[in-house]
Every structure is written in C-alpha cells, then in structure tokens.
VEXNULUM-697989 format. One record per residue: residue number from 1; residue in three letters; x, y, z of N, C-alpha, C in turn. Coordinates in nm, 4 decimals, padded with zeros to 6 digits. Last residue first. Layout:
BEGIN
SITE paro dodo      n_u      n_v      n_w     ca_u     ca_v     ca_w      c_u      c_v      c_w
SITE  NUM  ALA        X        Y        Z        X        Y        Z        X        Y        Z
...
END
This chain:
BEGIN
SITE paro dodo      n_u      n_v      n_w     ca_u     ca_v     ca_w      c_u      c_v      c_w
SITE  147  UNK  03.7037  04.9910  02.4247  03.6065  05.0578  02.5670  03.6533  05.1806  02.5713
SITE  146  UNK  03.5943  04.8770  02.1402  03.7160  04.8675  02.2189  03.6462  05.0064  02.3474
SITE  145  UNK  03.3699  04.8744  01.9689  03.4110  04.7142  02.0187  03.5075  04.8101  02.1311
SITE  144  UNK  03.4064  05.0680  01.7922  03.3073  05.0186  01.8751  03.3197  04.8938  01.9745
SITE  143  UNK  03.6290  04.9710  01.6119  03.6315  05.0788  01.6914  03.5693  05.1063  01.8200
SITE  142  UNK  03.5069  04.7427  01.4786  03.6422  04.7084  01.5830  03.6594  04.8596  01.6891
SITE  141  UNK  03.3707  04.9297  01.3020  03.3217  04.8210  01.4330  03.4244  04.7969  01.5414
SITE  140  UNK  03.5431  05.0217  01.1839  03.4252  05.1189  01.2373  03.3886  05.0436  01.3658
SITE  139  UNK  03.6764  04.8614  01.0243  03.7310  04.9923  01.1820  03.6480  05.0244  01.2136
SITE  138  UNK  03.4629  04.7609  00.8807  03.5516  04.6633  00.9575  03.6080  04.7920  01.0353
SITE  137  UNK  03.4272  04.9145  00.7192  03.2772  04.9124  00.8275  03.4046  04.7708  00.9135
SITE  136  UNK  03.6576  04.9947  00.5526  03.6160  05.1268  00.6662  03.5042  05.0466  00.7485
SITE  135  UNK  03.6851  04.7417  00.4560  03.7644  04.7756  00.4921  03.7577  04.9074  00.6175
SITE  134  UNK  03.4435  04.7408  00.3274  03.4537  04.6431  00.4188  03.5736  04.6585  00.4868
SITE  133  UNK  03.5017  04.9346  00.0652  03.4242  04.9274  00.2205  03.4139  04.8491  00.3302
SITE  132  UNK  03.7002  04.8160  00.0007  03.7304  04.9335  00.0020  03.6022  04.9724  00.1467
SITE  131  UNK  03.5569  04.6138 -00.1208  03.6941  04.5874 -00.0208  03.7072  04.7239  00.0246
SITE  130  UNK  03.3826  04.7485 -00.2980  03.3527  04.6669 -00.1969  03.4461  04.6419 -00.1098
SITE  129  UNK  03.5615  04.9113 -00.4942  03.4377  04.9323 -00.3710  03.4009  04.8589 -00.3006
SITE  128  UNK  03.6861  04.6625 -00.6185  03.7474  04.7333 -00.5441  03.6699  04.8683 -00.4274
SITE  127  UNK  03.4667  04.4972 -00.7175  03.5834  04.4250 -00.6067  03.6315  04.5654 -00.5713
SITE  126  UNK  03.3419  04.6568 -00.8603  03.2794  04.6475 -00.8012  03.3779  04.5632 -00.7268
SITE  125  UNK  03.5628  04.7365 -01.0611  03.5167  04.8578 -01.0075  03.4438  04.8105 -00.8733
SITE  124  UNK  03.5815  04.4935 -01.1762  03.6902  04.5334 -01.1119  03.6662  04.6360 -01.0332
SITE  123  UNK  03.3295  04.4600 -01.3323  03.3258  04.3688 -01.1711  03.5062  04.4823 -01.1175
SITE  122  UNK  03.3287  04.6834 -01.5206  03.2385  04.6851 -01.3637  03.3057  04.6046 -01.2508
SITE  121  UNK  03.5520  04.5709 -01.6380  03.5806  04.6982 -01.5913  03.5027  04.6841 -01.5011
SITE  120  UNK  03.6646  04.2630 -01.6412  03.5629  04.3128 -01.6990  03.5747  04.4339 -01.5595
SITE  119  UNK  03.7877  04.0257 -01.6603  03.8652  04.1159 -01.6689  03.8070  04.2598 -01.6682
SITE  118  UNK  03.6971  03.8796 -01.4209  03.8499  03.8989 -01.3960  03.8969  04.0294 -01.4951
SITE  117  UNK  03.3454  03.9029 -01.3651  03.4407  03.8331 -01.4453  03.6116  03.9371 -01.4390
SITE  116  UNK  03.1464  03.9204 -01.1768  03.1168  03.9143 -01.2796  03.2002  03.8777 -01.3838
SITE  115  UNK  03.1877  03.8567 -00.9053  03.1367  04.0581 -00.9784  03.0672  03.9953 -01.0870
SITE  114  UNK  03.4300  03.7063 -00.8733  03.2783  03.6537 -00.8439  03.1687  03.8049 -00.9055
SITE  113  UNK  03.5952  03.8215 -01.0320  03.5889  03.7274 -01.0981  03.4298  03.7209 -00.9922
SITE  112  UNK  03.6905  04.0043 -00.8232  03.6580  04.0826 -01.0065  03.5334  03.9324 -01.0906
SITE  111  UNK  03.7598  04.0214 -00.5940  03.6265  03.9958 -00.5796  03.5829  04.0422 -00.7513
SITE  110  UNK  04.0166  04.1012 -00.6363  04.0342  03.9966 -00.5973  03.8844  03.9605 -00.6074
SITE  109  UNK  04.2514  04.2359 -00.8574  04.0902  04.2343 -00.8397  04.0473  04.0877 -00.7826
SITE  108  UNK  04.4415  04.0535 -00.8242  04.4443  04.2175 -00.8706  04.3229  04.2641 -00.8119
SITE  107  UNK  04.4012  03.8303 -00.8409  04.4910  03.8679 -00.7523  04.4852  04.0159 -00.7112
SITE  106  UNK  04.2243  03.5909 -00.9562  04.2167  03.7933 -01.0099  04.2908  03.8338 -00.8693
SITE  105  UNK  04.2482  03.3545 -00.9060  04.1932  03.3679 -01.0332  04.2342  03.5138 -01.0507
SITE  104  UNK  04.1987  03.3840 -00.6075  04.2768  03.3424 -00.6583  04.2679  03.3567 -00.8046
SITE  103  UNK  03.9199  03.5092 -00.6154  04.0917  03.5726 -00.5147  04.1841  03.5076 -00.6206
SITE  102  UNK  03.7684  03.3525 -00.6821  03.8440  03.4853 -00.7803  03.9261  03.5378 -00.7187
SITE  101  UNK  03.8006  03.1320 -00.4605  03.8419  03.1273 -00.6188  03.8527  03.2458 -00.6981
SITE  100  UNK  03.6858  03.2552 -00.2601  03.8335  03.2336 -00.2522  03.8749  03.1852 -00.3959
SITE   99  UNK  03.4019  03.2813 -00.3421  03.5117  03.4146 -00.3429  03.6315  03.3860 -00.3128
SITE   98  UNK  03.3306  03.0298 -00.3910  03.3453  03.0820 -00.5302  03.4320  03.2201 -00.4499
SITE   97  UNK  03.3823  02.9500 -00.0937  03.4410  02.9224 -00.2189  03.4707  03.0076 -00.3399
SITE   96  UNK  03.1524  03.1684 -00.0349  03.3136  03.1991  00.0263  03.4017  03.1278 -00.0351
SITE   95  UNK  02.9479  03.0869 -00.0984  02.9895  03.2225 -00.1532  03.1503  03.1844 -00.1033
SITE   94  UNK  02.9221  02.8587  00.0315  02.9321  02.8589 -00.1055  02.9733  02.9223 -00.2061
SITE   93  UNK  02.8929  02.9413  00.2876  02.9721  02.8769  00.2559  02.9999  02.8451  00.1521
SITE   92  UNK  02.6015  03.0854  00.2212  02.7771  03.1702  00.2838  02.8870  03.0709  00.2573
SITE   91  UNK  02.5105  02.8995  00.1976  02.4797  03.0197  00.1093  02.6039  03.0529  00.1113
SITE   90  UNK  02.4860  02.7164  00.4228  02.5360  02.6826  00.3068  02.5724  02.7855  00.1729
SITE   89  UNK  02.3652  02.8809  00.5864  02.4683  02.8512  00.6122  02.5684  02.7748  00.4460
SITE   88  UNK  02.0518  02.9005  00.5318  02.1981  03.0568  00.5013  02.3316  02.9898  00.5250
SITE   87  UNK  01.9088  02.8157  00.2967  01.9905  02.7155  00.3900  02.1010  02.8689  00.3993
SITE   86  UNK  01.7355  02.7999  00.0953  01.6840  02.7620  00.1880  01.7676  02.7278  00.2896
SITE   85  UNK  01.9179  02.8997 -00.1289  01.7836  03.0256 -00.0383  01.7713  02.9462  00.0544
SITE   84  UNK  02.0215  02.7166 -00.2150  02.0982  02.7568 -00.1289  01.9818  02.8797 -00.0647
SITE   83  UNK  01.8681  02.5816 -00.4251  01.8257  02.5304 -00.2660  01.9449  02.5985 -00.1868
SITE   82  UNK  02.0160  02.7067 -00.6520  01.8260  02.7557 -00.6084  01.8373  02.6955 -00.4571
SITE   81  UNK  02.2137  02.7848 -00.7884  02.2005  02.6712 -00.6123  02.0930  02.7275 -00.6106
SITE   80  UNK  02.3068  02.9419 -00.9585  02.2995  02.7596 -01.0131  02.2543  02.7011 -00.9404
SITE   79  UNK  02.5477  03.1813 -00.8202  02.4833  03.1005 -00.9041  02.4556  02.9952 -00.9610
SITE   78  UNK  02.4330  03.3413 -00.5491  02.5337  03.2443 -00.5862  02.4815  03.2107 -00.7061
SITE   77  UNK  02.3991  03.5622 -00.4182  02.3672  03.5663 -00.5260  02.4616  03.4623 -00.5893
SITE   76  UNK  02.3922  03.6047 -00.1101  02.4905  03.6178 -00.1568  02.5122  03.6237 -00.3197
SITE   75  UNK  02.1571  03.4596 -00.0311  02.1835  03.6573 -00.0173  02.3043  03.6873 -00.0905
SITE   74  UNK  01.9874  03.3040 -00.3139  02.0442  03.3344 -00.1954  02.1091  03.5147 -00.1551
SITE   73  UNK  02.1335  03.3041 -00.6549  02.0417  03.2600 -00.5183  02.0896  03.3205 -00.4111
SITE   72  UNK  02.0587  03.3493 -01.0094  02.0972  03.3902 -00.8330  02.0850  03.3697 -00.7644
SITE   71  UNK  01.9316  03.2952 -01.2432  02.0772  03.2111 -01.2069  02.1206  03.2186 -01.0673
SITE   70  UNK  01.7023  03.4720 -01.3416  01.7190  03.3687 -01.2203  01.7950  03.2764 -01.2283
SITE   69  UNK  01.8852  03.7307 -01.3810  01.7855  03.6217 -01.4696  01.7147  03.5281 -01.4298
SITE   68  UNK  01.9796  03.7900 -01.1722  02.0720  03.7660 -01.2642  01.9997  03.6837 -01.3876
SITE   67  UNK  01.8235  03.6649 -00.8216  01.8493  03.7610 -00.9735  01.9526  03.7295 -01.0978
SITE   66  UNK  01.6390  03.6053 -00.5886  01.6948  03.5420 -00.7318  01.7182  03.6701 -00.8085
SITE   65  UNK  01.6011  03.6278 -00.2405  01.6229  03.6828 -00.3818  01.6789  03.5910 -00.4866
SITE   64  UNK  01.5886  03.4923 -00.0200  01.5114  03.4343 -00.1096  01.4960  03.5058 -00.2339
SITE   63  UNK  01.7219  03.6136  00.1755  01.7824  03.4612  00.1162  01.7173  03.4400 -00.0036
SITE   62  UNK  01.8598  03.9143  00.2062  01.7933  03.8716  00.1805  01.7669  03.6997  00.1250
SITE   61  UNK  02.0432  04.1517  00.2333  02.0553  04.0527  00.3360  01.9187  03.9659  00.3009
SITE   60  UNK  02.0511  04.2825 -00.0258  01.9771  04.3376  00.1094  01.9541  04.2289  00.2338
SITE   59  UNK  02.2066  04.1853 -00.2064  02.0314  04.1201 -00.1582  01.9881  04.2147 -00.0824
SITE   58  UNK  02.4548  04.1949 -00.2587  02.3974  04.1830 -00.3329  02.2048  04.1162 -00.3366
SITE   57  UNK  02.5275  04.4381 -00.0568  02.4979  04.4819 -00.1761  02.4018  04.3938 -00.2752
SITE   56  UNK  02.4960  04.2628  00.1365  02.3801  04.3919  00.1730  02.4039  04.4687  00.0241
SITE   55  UNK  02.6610  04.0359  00.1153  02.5179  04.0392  00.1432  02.4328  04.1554  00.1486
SITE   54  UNK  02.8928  04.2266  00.0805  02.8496  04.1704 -00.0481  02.7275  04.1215  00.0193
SITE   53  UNK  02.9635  04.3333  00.3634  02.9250  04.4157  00.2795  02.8585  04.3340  00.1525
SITE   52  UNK  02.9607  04.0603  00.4465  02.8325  04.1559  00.5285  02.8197  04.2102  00.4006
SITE   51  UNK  03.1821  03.9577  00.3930  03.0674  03.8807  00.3348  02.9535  03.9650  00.3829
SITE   50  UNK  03.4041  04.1757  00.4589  03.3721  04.1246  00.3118  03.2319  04.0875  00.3252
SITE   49  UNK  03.3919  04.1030  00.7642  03.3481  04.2634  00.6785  03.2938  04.2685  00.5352
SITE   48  UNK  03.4497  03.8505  00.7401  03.3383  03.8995  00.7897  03.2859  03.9989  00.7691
SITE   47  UNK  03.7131  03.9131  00.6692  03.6182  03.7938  00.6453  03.5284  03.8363  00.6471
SITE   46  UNK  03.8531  04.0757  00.8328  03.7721  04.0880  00.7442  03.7365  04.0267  00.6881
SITE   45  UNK  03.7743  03.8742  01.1260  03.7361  04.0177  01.0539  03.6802  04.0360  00.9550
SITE   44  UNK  04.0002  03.6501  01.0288  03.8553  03.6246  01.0203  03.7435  03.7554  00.9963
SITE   43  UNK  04.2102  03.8150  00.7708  04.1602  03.7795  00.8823  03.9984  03.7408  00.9168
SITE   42  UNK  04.3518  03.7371  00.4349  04.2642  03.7976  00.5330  04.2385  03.7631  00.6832
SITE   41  UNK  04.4909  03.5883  00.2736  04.5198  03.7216  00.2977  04.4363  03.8166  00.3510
SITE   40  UNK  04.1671  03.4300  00.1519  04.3073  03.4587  00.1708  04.3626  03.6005  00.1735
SITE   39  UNK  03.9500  03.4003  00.4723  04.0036  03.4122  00.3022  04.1201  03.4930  00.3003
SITE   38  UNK  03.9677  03.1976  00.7376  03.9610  03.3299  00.6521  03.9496  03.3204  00.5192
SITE   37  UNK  03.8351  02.8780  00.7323  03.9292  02.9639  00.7452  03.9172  03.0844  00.6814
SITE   36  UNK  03.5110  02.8311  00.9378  03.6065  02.8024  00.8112  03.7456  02.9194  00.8558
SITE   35  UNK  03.4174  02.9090  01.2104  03.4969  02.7281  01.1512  03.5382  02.7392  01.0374
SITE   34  UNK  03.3898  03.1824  01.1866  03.4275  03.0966  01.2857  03.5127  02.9586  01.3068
SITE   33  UNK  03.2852  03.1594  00.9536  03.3559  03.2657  00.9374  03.4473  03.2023  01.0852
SITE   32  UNK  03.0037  03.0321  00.9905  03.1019  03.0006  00.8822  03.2543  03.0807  00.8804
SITE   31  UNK  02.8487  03.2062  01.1630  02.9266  03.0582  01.2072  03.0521  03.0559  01.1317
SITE   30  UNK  02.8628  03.4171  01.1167  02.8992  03.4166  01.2037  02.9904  03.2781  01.2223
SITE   29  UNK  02.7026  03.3866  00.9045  02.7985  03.4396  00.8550  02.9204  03.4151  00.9516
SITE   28  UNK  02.4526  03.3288  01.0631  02.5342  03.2570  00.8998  02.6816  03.2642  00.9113
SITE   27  UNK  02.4178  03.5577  01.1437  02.4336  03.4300  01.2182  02.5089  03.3465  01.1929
SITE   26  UNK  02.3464  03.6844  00.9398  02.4553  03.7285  01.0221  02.4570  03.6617  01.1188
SITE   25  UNK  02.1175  03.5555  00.8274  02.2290  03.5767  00.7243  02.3406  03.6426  00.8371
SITE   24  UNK  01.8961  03.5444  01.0319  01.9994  03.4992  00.9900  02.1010  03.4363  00.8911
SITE   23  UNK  01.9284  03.8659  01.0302  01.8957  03.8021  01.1654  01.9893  03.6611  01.1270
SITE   22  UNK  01.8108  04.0196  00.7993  01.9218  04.0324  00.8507  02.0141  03.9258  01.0076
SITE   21  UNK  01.6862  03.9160  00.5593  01.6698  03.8100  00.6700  01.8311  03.8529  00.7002
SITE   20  UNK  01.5459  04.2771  00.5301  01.5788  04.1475  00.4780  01.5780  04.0328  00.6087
SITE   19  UNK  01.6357  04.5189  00.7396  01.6175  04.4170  00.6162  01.6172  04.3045  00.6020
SITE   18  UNK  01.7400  04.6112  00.9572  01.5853  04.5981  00.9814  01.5447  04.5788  00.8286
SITE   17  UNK  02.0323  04.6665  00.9834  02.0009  04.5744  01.1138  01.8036  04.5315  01.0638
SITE   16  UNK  02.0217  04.9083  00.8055  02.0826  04.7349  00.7644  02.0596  04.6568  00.8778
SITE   15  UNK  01.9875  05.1867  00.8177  01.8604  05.0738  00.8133  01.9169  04.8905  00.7813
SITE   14  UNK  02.3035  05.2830  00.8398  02.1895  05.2805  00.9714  02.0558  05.1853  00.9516
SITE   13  UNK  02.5309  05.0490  00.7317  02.4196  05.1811  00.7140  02.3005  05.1925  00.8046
SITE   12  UNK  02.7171  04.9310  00.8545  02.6988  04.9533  00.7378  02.6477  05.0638  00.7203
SITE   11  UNK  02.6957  04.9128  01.1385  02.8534  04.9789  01.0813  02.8457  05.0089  00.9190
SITE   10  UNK  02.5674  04.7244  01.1526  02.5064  04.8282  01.2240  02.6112  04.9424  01.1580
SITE    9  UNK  02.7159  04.5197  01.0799  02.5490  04.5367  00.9940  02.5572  04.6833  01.0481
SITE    8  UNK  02.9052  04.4941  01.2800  02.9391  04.5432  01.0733  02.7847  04.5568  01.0397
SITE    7  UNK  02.7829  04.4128  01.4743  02.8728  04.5536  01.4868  02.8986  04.5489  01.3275
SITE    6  UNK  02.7250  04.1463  01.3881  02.6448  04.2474  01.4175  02.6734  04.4144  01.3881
SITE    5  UNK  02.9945  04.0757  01.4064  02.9476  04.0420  01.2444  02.7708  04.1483  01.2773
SITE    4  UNK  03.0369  04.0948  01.7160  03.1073  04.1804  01.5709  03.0573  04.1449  01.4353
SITE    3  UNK  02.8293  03.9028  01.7639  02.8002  04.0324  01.8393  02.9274  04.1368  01.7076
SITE    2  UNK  02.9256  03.6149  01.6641  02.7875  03.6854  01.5729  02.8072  03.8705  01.6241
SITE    1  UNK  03.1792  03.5909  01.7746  03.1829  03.6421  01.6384  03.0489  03.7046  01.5994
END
C-alpha cells in the first residue's frame, strides 16, 4: 500500500513528494488504510486517494500545522487533538472517523460536514473538489502502476 499511497503524492502535483512531513504522513496513511476498513462506499484506493488529497489541501502534508484559530491539528486538521501532531498514525485515524461521520451525516456531500458543516455552500464545494480529485490522482496512479 505505502508504494500506491506514494504513486497518489506523486499523482498530485509534481512538488508534493518534497513538503512537509511527506514521508510520514504517507506511511501513515499507508498503514491505517491497510488495517482499517475503507470508508464507506469506498475502496481501500480510494481511501487513500481521499486522505492524500485532504493532507495536501489541508497542511501540505504537514503534522505540526495548527489552524482554524488553533482548534487544528495535525496534517489532517483535526480538531481539539493538539497531541495528534505528534503521532501521524493517530492523525489519520482520527481523520478517518470524523470523515466516516460526515459521510454519514451528508450523504450528499459526503466530506461537507468534516469542510466545515453539511449545509454550508464552501464545505459542499470543498467535498465535492476534493472527491472529484482524488478521484482523477486515484487513475492516475493505478494507471502507473499497470505495465
């Protein structure tokens, strides 16, 4: 899994392999994506496509960003877990709750509710660019992948 959760960094944008703690936040990602279960109505893939693209939107693959006022942690910008900077595995695994909860919560907008809220025009704008990309850097890779 890490060598395709690679193939999506590289599948993002040409400088995304040489940010941040690209190294391991896609290790991270690797594991968790491995032993947890997809998210729903997803494959491990795009699992994996999802949590790349939202680490590089919302950090630059970065653990030790805070934003949102400092409510943010981690690469994933969780909020409330200051000690999730210190732990990528837990970061990702934390994100992937709160993102199987606005799945569920915003069916519609499935990434509306972690954005920012279920009904609110940005986050809906920002679940549906984001899937929308994780959707093209997920073929991109799998593309690369096949001989």
């Amino acid at each position: 899994m890490l060598s395709f959760v690679l193939a999506l960094v590289g599948a993002l944008h040409p400088q995304a392999r040489h940010v941040g703690d690209v190294g391991v936040v896609s290790r991270a990602i690797a594991q968790v994506v491995s032993e947890e279960e997809p998210l729903p109505s997803t494959t491990r893939e795009r699992t994996a496509a999802i949590l790349v693209v939202m680490a590089w939107h919302e950090s630059r693959f970065s653990m030790g960003v805070v934003g949102d006022n400092g409510r943010a942690f981690c690469a994933l910008q969780v909020h409330g877990a200051p000690s999730l900077a210190k732990s990528p595995v837990a970061c990702i695994r934390t994100a992937m709750r709160h993102m199987r909860a606005s799945m569920r919560s915003c069916p519609d907008a499935p990434l509306a509710a972690y954005a920012g809220g279920c009904k609110s025009p940005p986050a809906r704008a920002i679940s549906a660019a984001r899937l929308r990309e994780a959707e093209i850097v997920e073929a991109v890779a799998l593309a690369a992948a096949r001989p």
